[in-house]
N, C-alpha and C positions, 0 to 999 in steps of 0.2 A: 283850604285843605289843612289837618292835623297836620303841624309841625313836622311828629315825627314821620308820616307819609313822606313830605316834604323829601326830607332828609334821606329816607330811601331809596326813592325815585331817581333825586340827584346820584345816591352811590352806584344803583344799579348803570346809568350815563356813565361814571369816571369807570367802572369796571370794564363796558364794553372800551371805552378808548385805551384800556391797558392794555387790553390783549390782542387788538386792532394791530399795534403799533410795536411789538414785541417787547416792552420795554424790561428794566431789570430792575426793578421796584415796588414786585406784586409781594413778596415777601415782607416789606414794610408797610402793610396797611394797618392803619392805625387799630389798638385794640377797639374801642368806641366803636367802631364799625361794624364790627364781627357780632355771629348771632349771641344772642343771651339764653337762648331756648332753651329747653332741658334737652330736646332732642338735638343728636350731633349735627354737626354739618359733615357735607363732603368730605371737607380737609382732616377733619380730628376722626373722623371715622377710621379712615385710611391710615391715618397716625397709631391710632391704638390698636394697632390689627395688628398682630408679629408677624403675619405669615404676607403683608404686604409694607415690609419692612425697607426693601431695596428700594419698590416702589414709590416710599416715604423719601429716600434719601433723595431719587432722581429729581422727586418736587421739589424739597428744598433744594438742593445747588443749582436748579434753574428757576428759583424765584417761582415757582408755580404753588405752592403750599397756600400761601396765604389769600390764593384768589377762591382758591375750594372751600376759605374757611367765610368768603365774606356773601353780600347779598348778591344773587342771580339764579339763576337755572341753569342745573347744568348735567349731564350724562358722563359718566366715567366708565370705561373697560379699561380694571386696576388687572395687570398682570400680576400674579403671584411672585414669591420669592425664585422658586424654581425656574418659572418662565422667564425671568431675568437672566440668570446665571445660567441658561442656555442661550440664550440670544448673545451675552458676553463673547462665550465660547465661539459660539456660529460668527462673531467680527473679530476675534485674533484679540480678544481685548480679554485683562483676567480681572477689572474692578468697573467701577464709575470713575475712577482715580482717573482712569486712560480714556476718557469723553471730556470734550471742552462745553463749556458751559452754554454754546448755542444748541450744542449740538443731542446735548440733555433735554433744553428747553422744546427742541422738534421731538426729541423722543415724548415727553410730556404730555404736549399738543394733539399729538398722535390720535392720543387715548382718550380726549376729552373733547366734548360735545357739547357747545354754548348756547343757550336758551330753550333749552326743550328740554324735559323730564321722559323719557323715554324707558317705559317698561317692555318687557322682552313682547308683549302682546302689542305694542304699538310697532315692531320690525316689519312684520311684511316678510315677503324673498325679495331678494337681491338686495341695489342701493337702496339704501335709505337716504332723505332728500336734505337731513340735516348734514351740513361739514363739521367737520371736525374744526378745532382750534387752528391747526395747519393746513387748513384750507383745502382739503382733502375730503376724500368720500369714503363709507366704509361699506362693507356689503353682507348681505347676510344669506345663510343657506342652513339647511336642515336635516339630519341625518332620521334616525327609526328615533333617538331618544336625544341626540344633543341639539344645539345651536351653536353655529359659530361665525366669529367673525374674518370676513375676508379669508374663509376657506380654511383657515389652518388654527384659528383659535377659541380651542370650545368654551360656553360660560361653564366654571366651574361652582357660580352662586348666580343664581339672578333675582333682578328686584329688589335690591337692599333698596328701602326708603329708606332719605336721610333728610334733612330739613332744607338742602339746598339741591335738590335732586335724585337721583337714583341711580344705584353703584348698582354694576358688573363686574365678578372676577374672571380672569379669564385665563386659560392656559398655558398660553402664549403670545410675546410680544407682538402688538401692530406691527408690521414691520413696509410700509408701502414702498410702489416704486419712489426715484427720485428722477427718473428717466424721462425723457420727453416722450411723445407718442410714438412717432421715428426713429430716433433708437432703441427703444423696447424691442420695435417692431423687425429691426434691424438683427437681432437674436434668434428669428424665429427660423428654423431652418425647413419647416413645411410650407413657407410660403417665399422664397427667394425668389421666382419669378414674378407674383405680383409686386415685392418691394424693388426688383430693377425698376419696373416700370415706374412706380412711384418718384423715385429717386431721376429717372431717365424725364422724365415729363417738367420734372421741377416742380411738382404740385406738393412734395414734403416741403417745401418753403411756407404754406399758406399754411401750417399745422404747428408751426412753431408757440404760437400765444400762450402767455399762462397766466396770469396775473395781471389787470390794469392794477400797478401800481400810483397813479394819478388820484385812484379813486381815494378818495378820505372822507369816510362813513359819519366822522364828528361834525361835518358840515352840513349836516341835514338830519341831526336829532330833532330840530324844529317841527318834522314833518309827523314824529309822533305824539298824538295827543294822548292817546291810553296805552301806555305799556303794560305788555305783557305780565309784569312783574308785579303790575298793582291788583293782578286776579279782577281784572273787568268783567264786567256782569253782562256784554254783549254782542264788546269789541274790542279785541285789543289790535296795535298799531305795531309793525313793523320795519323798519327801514334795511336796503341789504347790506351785509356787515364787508363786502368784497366785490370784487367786479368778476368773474373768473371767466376765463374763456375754456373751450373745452373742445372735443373731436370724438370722430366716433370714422372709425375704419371697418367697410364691408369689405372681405377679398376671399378670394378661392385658395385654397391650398394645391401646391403642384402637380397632387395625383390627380384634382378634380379637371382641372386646366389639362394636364394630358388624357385625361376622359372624353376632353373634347378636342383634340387632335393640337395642341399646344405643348409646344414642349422647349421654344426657349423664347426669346424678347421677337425676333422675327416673325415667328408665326405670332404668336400675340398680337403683331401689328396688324397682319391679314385678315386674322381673327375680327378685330374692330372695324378694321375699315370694311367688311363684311356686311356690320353691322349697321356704323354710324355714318358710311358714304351712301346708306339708301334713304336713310330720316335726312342728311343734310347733305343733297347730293351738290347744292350750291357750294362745298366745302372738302369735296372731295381732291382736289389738287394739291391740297393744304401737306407739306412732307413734316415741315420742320414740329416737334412731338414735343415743345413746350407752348405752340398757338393753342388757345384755348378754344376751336376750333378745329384742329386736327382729332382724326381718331381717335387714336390711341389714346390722349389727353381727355377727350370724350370719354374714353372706357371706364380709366381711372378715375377718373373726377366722377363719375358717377357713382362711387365705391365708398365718397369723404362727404361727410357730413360735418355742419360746425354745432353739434351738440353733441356731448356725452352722455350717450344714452345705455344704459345698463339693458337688461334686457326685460328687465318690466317696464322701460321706460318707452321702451317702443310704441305700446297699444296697453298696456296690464295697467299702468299705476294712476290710469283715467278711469278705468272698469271698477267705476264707484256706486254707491248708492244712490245716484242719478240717474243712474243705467239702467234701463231694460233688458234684462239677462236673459232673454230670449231673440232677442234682436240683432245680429251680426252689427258686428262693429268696425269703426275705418278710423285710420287716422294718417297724415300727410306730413312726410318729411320729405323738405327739398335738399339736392344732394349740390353739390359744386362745381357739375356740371351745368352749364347755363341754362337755366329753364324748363331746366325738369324737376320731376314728385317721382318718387318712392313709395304707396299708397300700402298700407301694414291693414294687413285685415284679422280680426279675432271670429272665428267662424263658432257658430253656439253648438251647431246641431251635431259635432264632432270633437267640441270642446280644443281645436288648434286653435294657438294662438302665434302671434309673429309670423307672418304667411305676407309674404313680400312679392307684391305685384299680382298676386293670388287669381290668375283665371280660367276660372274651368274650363271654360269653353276650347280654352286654346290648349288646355294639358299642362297651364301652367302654374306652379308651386314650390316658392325656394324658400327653403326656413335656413334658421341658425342654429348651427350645431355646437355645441360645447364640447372640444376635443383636447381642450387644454388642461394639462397638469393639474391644476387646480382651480380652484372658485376666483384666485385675485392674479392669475397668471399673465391676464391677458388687459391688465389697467397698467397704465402709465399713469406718469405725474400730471399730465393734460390732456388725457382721454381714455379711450379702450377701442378694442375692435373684434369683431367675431369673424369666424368661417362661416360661409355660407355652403350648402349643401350640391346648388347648382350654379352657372353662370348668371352674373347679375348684368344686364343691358336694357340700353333704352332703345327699344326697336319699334320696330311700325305697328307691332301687338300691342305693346305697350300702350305707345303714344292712342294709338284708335281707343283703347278705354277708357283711357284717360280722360279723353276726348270729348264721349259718349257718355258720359254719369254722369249725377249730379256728386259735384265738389263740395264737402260740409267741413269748413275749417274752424276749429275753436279759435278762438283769438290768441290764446294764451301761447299756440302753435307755432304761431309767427316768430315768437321771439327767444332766440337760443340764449339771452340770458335769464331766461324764467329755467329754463333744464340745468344750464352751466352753473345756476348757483342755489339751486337746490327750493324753491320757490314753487315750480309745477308741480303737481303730483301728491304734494299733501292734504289729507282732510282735516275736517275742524266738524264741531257740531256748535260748543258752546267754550269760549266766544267765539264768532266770527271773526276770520283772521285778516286784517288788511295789511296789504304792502303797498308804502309809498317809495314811489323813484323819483331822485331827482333827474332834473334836465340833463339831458344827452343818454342818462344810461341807458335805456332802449333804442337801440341805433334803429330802428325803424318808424321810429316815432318821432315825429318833428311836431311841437306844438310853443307856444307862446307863454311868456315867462309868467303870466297872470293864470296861466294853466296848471292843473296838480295833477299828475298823472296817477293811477293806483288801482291795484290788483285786488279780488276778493276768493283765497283762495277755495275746494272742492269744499262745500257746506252741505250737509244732507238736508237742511232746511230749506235751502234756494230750489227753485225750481227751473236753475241755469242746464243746458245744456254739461255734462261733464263736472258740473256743478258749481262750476267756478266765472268771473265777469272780470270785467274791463273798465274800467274809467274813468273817467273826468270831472275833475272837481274845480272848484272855483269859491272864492270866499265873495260875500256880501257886495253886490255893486259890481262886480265883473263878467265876464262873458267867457265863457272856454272857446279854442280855435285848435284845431289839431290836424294834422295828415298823418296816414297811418302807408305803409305799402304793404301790398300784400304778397302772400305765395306768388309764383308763376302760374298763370293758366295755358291752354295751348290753344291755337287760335281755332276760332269759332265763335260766334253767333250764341252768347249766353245769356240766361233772365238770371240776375242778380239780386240778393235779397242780403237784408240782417237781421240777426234775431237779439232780443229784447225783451228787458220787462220792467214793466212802468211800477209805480211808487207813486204816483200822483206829485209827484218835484222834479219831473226831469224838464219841465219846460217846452220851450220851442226852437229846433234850431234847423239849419239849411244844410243837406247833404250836396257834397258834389264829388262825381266818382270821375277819375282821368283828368281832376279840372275842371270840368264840366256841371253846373248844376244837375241835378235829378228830376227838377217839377219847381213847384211851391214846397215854401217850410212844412215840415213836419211839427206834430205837436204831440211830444212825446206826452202830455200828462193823461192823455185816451185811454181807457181801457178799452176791452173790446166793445163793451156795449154800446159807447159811442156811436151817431146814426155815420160818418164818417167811418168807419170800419164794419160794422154789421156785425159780432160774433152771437152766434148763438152756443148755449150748450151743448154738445155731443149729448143726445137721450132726451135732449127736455122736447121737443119736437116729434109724436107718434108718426107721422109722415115720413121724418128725414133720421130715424134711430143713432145712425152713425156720424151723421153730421155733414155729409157727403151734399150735397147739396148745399149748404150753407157755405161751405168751402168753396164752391165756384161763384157764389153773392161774395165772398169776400176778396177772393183772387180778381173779381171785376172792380172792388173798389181799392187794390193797391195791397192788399194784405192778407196773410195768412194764419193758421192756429199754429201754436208749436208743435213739434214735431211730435209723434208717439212714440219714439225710442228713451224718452225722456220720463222722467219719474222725480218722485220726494219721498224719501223712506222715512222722514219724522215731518210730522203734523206741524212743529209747535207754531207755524206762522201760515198754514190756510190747511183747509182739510180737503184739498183734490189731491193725490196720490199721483195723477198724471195732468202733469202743464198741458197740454189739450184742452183736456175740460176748463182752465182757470181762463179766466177773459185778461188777467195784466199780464200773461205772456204770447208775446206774438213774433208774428216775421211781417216785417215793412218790405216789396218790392220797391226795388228803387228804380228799375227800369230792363230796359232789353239791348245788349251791349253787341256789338264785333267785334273782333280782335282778329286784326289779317294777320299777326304774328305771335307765336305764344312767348309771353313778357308779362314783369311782374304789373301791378293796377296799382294807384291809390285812391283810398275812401279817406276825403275832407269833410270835417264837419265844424262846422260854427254856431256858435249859440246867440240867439237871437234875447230870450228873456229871463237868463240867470238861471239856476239849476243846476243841476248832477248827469252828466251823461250817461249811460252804460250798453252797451258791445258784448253780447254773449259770442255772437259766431258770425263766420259772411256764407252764403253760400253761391256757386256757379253753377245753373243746371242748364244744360246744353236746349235750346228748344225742339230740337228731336226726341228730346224726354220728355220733354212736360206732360202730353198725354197718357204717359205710362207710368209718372212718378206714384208712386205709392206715402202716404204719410208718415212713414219712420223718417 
């Protein structure tokens, strides 16, 4: 490698460990460092601006200046002069003189945005998946002609190119919670009876998390082979810069609760026990309302989720160019009640989306309403939470459809810190974006220290499910070994499958789900044509046009086409439009399962002859389905 490559690489590494660790040293990086360009950087842009002069000052007295001046990627929303000196105003403060120098350095952080270039056309609505420097999310919404961030601050310039990234000016300062999710929540005076009960149950204890502080990100720069920074030509590497935990609060507001004949903690309790002494009638003697088995503990625990989820993040910020946009779409969050889903449906033919537990049949449909002050009124420092429009329960309705469908989980689903640190939900075209994790950080993932775990995040080129994969790497001479747990299913008698897509290097390894082997090894390097699977083309067959036919030759030998809700909106790596027709994407059955209790499963896999695993999705289709499943 060219020297000075060399040399960058490395700066771009001590830059992330500066800001990682807060240190008070950014300010002295050496000149040698800094760009030579003609074009500014971040730092000196900001510098030579008058009218982001205050702005200037807050960077230098928290040492933050000279990180904008050196090499990385990075996004800034620079508040103007004016937006300063009203935010002063608005803290009883009359200069910078009256902030101590952390507390500059958080205001700083605020506004800046570490490794992504982010032009106003790459926001989206709502969060955006990148954090901030302060470890924080920012969110976006849209008026008839502005944009703003976090509700209150419009771009007053957007898209400044600079050589180190892309500036925002913006109205008004970030100014986020510093609040935990609980007491934000604890302000809110339309919801006082769902927060007794929060508070009465003791389930505001398990919402406390903010920060693995343990986590230290310099301990596993190893795992990046192509950074970002080098403008890789196919792949660049990622590691998470934070561990963040995060929450997300469904609850009713008062009047809704007395719409349904509730009007203080008492009835509430009758209310639930109504509800959750008919699903769990073995648990109905249960008084004391911190067993996580009592009712009422039932109600609300079914209300807490352990990801912070905005509200594209529900079902919208998967609704990629993977998608079939004619297709109704599903997606699963388990909530903190013991073994239960939440199933968020995006409905096409009426264009709703966030339709929670959505069943016609039964008249039922709770969406989220935005009734809050503003666009960032309703985030805390370790989470958010919406109103919901009607009562949210897991009742015998519920449970029966649940039941009854087939279950299609993306993998990526499973694990709240893909959401909590901003990882799910982004696309890429070119390069293909990987994340590696080290050991432990996915708490669902237990695999062996020879094992590499690693994410590929939504590619309009993959022909993954949602677009995005799963997996397992291993270097020369080793074997991968992993267990994964899954969502909760609810008991019943389900055919279990995973879906995949070969490459000709994934090898051959041995599934076992609950423990239990599956059959004989599997040999992932098959495409469909393989006499071992059977696929034929959808069309290439006058007989069979649709392919209908061929899919029960394959369902007899263990496997299926991928699904048809599935798509590739760019060509540049096969020219089928729909993973159906390609033969290297498939669904492997792995067998026919019972479950006399609904409880979480684990899918084990061991590699038998060296290779790259990958894991698009699992799914659970009830066998009272199967004759009606349809191929979406």
């Amino acid at each position: 490698m060219h020297r000075l490559n060399i040399i960058k690489v490395l700066l771009c590494l001590l830059v992330i460990s500066v800001f990682s660790f807060l240190p008070s040293c950014v300010e002295d990086i050496p000149e040698e460092f800094m760009f030579t360009s003609t074009k500014k950087t971040m730092g000196r842009y900001i510098e030579d601006d008058p009218d982001l002069s205050e702005f200037t000052a807050i960077l230098q007295r928290s040492k933050t200046l000279g990180l904008l001046k050196a090499y990385g990627l990075y996004t800034c929303f620079a508040p103007d002069n004016d937006a300063i000196e009203r935010y002063y105003e608005a803290k009883g403060k009359s200069s910078i003189d009256d902030f101590t120098e952390e507390e500059l350095k958080q205001i700083a952080y605020d506004h800046i945005v570490y490794g992504d270039t982010l032009t106003s056309g790459d926001f989206g609505i709502g969060r955006l998946n990148q954090m901030t420097m302060s470890r924080g999310f920012l969110s976006i919404s849209y008026s008839e002609n502005d944009i703003f961030v976090n509700g209150r601050s419009r771009l007053i310039e957007k898209d400044i190119s600079v050589h180190n990234g892309m500036l925002h000016i913006i109205s008004e300062m970030i100014d986020p919670s510093r609040y935990g999710i609980v007491d934000q929540l604890s302000k809110e005076e339309r919801f006082t009876l769902f927060y007794e009960a929060l508070m009465l149950t003791g389930l505001a204890d398990s919402l406390q998390k903010d920060v693995d502080e343990s986590y230290n990100p310099n301990l596993y720069r190893h795992l990046v082979i192509y950074p970002p920074e080098t403008n890789p030509a196919w792949r660049a590497d990622e590691i998470p810069e934070s561990r963040r935990y995060g929450y997300t609060i469904l609850m009713e507001s008062n009047e809704t609760m007395e719409a349904n004949g509730i009007t203080d903690i008492e009835s509430l309790k009758t209310y639930a026990a109504s509800v959750y002494d008919d699903v769990y009638p073995e648990d109905a003697g249960i008084t004391d309302v911190t067993d996580r088995r009592n009712s009422l503990n039932r109600f609300v625990a079914y209300h807490l989720i352990d990801k912070e989820l905005s509200l594209k993040q529900f079902i919208d910020a998967y609704d990629n160019g993977n998608v079939v946009k004619t297709v109704d779409m599903y997606e699963y969050i388990e909530t903190m009640c013991p073994n239960t889903l939440i199933e968020v449906t995006k409905v096409r033919s009426t264009n709703e989306t966030n339709l929670l537990n959505y069943i016609p049949s039964a008249g039922r449909k709770i969406q989220i309403v935005n009734n809050f002050e503003n666009e960032d009124a309703n985030k805390a420092q370790n989470g958010i939470y919406h109103e919901l429009d009607q009562m949210l329960v897991y009742d015998r309705v519920v449970l029966e459809e649940h039941s009854g469908k087939r279950l299609r989980f993306d993998m990526a689903s499973f694990f709240p810190e893909f959401t909590n640190n901003g990882i799910r939900g982004r696309t890429h075209r070119i390069p293909c974006h990987h994340i590696w994790f080290p050991h432990d950080y996915i708490e669902r993932i237990k695999a062996t220290p020879q094992t590499v775990m690693g994410y590929v995040e939504s590619n309009s080129r993959l022909g993954n499910y949602q677009g995005d994969e799963l997996f397992m790497d291993v270097k020369p001479g080793n074997l991968y070994e992993f267990t994964i747990t899954t969502f909760p299913v609810p008991a019943g008698t389900y055919e279990v499958r995973f879906g995949y897509l070969t490459n000709y290097a994934r090898g051959v390894c041995q599934f076992y789900f609950d423990d239990i082997p599956t059959g004989v090894p599997i040999n992932l390097n098959n495409d469909g044509y393989h006499e071992a699977i059977g696929w034929v083309r959808p069309g290439s067959d006058p007989s069979d046009p649709e392919g209908y036919e061929n899919d029960k030759m394959m369902r007899n030998l263990g496997y299926m086409k991928a699904p048809a809700c599935i798509k590739i909106s760019d060509f540049a790596w096969g020219p089928n439009e729909f993973p159906r027709n390609a033969s290297n994407v498939l669904r492997k059955i792995l067998g026919i399962y019972t479950f006399d209790k609904a409880g979480h499963h684990t899918l084990s896999v061991k590699g038998l002859s060296g290779g790259q695993f990958m894991i698009d999705y699992l799914e659970f289709v009830p066998i009272s389905a199967l004759e009606t499943e349809d191929i979406y």
